[in-house]
C-alpha positions in Angstrom: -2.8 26.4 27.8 -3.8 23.8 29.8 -7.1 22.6 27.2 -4.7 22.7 24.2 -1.9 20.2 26.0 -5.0 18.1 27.1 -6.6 18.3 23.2 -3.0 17.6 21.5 -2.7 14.4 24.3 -6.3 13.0 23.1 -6.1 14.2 19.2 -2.7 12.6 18.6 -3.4 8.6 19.1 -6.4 9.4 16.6 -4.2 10.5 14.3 -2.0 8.0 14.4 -4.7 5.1 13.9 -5.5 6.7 10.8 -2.8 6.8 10.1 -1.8 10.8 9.4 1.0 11.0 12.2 3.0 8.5 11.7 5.8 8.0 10.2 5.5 4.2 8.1 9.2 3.5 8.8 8.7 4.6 12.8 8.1 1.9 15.3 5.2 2.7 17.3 1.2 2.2 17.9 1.3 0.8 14.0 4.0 -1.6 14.2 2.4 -3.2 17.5 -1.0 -3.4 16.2 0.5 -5.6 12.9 2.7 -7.5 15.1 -1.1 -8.9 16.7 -1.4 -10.8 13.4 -0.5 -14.0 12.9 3.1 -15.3 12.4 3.7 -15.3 8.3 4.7 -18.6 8.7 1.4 -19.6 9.7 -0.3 -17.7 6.6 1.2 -19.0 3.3 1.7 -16.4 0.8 3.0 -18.6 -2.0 0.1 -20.9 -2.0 -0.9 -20.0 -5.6 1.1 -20.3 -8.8 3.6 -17.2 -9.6 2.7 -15.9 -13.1 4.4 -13.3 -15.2 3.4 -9.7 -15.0 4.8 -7.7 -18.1 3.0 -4.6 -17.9 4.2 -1.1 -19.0 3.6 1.0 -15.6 3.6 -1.9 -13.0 6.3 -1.2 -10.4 6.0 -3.5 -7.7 8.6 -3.8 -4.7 11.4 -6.3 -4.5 10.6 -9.7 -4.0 6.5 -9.2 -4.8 5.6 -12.5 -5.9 2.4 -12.3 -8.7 -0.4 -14.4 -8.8 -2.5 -12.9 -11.5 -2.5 -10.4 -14.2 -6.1 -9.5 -15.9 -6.4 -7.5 -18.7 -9.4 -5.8 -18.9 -9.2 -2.9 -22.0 -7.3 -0.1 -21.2 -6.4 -1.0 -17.4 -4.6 -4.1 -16.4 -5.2 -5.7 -12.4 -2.6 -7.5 -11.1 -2.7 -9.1 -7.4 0.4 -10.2 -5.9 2.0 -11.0 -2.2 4.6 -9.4 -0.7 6.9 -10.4 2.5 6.7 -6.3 3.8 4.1 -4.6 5.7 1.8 -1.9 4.5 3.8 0.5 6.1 6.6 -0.8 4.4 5.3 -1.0 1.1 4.5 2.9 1.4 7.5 4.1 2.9 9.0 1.9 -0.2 7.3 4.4 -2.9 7.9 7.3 -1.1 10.9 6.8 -1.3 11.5 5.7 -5.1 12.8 7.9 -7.1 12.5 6.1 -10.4 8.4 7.1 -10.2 6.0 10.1 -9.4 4.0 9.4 -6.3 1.0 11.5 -6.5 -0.7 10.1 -3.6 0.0 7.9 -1.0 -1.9 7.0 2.8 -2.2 4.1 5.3 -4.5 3.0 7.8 -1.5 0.8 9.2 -3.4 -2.0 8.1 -3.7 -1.0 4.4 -2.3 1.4 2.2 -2.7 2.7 -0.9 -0.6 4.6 -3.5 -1.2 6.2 -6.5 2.2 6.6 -9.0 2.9 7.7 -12.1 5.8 6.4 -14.5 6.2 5.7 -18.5 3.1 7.7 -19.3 0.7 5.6 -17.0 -0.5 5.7 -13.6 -0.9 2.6 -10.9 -2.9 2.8 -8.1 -1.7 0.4 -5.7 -3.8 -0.9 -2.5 -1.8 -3.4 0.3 -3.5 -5.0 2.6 -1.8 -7.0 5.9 -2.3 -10.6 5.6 -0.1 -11.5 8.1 2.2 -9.5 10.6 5.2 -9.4 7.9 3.0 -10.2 4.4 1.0 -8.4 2.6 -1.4 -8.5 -1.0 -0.7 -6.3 -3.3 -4.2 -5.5 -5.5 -2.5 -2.9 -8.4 -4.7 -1.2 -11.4 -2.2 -0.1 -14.3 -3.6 2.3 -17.0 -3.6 5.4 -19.1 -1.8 8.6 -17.1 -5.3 10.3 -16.9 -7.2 11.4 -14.3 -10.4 9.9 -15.8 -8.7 6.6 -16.6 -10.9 4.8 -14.5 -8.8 3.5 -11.8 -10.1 3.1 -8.0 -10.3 6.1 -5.8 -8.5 6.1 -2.3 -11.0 4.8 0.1 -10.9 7.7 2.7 -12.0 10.3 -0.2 -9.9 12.7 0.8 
């Protein structure tokens, strides 16, 4: 009994780095490694010009500010900021019920989602740029598997 306590106390803070213990709403190991980054205020998230993103699958959170929308034959990349951390961003599609979340994971300082709504699919990547901000790097296209959108990172 007493090798499996000892395993669980040095398997769990691995799993939690990566990501697969946590929950992304909890406080925790997470939420004190992202509050190590610099103050947002310090980072400027609306240094470039907000452009329009009208495009059939794009669901973005609340107050996601876009900076550029590239069309590039079937799939569409959009980047945008954010004022939410990665955790955030994926507890936010989790709990969406407007969309089909196929996928979703975090490292704590990225995540990456992969939804499904109006007949297309958008994988999603957020990456911390601050300890409240984040960019948003989305790929909209056809709702296939061989659509040609990114694959999560971990390959898993």
């Amino acid at each position: 009994m007493r090798l499996r306590v000892t395993a669980l106390v040095v398997a769990f803070p691995l799993l939690v780095a990566c990501g697969g213990a946590e929950s992304p709403a909890a406080g925790g190991p997470g939420r004190d490694m992202l509050a190590n980054l610099p103050s947002c205020d310090r980072v400027p998230l609306d240094q470039e010009p907000e452009v329009r993103a009208d495009v059939t699958g794009l669901v973005l959170p609340d107050g996601a500010r876009v900076t550029s929308v590239v069309r590039q034959g079937a799939l569409t990349s959009v980047e945008a900021t954010v004022r939410m951390t990665p955790l955030d961003v994926r507890a936010h599609y989790e709990k969406r019920t407007d969309i089909d979340l196929l996928r979703a994971e975090d490292e704590i300082f990225e995540a990456e989602v992969l939804t499904r709504t109006q007949d297309r699919r958008m994988y999603l990547r957020a990456g911390a740029l601050c300890a409240d901000g984040t960019t948003l790097t989305a790929m909209v296209g056809p709702d296939s598997d061989d659509a040609g959108l990114p694959e999560f990172r971990n390959g898993q």
